[in-house]
C-alpha positions as CSV (number, residue, x, y, z in Angstrom):
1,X,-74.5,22.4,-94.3
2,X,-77.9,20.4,-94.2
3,X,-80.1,20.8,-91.4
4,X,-79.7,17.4,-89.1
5,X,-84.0,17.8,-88.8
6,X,-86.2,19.9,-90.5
7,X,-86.7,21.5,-87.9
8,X,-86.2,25.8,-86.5
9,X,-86.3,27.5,-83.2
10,X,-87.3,31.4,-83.4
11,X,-83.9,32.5,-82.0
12,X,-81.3,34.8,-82.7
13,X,-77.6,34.3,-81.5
14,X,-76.8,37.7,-82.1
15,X,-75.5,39.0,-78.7
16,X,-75.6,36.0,-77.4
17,X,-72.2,35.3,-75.0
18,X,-69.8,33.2,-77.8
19,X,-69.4,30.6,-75.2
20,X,-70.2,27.2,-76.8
21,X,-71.5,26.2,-73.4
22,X,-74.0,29.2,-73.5
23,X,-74.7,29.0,-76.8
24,X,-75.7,25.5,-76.5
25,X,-77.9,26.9,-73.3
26,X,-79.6,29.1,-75.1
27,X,-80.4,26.7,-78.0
28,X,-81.9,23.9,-75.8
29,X,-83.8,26.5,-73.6
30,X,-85.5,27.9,-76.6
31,X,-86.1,24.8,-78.2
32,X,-87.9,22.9,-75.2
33,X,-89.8,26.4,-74.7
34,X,-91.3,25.5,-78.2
35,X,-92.1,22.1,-77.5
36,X,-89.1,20.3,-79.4
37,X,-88.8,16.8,-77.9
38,X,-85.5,16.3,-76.0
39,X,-84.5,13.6,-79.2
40,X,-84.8,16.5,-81.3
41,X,-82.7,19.0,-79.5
42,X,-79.6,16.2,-78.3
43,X,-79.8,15.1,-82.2
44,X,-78.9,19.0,-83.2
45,X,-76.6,19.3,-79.8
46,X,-74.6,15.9,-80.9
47,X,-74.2,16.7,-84.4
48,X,-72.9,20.2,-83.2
49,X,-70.6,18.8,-80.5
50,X,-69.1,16.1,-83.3
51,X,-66.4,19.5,-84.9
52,X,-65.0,22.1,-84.1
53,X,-66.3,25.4,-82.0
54,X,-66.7,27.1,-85.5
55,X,-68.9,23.6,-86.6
56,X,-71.0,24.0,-83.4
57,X,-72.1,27.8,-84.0
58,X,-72.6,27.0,-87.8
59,X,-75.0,24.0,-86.7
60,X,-77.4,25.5,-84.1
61,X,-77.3,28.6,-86.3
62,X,-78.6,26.7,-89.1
63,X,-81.4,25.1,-86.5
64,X,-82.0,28.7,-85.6
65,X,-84.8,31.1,-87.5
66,X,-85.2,34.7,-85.5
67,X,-89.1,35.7,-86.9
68,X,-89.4,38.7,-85.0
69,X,-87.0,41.7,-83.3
70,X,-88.2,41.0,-79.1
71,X,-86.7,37.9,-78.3
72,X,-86.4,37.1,-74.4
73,X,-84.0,34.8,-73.2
């Protein structure tokens, strides 16, 4: 699966509640906290929303890059 922009946030899903609603949360809260344009996070959010819930996780997974172990929600 391609990125939809070349872009990552420093986030790991890992433990994250499997809601896709919470998942998608966590995705946009992380990504405006490190100054992603709101383009660039409904671009990632449409192209995950446009499958299945097993398309969505594999999407903002692939947006997602965790570069260190203390990550605050």
């Amino acid at each position: 699966m391609k990125r939809v922009i070349e872009k990552t946030v420093n986030l790991n899903l890992i433990g994250v509640n499997g809601n896709a609603f919470m998942i998608m949360g966590v995705f946009r809260k992380q990504a405006r906290k490190e100054g992603w344009s709101q383009d660039e996070i409904d671009t990632v959010l449409t192209e995950a929303k446009s499958g299945d819930y097993n398309y969505l996780l594999a999407t903002i997974e692939n947006h997602c890059e965790p570069k260190d172990e203390t990550h605050d929600n």
